[in-house]
C-alpha positions as CSV (number, residue, x, y, z in Angstrom):
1,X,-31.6,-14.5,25.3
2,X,-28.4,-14.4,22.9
3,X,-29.8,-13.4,19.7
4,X,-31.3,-9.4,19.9
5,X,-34.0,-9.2,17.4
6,X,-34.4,-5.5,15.4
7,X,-37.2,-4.5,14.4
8,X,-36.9,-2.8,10.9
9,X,-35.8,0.8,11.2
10,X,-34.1,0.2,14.2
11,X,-30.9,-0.5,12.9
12,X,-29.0,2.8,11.8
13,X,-28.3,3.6,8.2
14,X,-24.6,2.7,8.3
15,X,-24.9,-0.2,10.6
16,X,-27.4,-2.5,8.0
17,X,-25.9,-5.6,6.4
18,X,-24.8,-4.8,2.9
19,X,-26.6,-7.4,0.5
20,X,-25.1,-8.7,-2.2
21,X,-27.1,-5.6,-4.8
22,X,-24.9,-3.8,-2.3
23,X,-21.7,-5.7,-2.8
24,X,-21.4,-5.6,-6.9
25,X,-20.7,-1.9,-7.3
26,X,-17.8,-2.3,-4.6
27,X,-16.6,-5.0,-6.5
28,X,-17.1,-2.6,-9.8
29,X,-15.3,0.1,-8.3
30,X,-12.6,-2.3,-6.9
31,X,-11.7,-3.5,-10.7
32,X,-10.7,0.4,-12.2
33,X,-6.7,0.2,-12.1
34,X,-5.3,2.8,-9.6
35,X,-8.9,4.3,-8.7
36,X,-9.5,1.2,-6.5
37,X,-6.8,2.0,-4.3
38,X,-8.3,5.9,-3.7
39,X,-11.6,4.0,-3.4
40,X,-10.8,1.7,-0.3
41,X,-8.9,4.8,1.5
42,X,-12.4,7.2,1.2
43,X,-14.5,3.8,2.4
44,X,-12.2,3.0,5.1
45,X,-11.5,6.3,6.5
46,X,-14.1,8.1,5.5
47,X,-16.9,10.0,8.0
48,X,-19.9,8.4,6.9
49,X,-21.0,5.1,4.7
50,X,-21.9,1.2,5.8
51,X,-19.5,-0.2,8.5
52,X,-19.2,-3.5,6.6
53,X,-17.8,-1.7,3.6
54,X,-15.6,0.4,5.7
55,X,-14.1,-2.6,7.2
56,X,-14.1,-4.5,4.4
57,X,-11.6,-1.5,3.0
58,X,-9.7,-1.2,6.5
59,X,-8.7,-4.8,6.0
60,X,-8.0,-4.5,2.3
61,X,-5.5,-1.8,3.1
62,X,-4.0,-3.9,5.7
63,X,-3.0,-6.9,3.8
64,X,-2.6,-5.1,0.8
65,X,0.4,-3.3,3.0
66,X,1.3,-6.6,4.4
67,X,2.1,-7.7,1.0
68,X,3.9,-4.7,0.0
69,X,6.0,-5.3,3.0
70,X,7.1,-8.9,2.1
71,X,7.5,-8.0,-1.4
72,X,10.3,-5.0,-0.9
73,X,11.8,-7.8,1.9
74,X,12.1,-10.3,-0.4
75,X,13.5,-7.6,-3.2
76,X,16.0,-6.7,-0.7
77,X,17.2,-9.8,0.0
78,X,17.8,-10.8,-3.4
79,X,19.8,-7.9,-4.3
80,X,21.6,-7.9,-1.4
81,X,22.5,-12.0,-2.9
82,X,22.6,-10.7,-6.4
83,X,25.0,-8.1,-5.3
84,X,27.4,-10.8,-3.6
85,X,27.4,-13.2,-6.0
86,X,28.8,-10.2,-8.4
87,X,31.6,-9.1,-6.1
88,X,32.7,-13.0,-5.7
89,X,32.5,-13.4,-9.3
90,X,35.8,-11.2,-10.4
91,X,37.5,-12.7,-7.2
């Protein structure tokens, strides 16, 4: 059989599909300016607390660094340009 079937209770604490009752605190929490950032680094790396939310944070981080990433590249590059295009200009 492919599908297991749980009874209820036997699915640890932690382990239990967040419903969406679940979801609209994290989504609160996730709106205050600076405190949503120290919010996703205590879900995601924190001991304890539902592994959906923890991952949900772990990704967050992720792409929120991917993002960061691109955005100092693209900063570099264009003062690197910026920084040409003002030494040709007294030339």
């Amino acid at each position: 059989m492919d599908h297991q079937t749980y009874v209820e209770g036997s699915v640890a604490e932690n382990e239990k599909v967040m419903k969406m009752k679940d979801w609209i605190p994290v989504s609160l929490f996730l709106m205050l300016p600076f405190a949503n950032i120290v919010f996703l680094f205590v879900w995601a790396f924190g001991s304890d607390g539902n592994l959906n939310r923890k991952n949900f944070a772990k990704a967050s981080l992720l792409f929120m660094a991917i993002i960061l990433g691109i955005y100092f590249l693209f900063g570099t590059i264009a003062a690197i340009i910026t920084f040409i295009l003002i030494g040709m200009e007294g030339q």
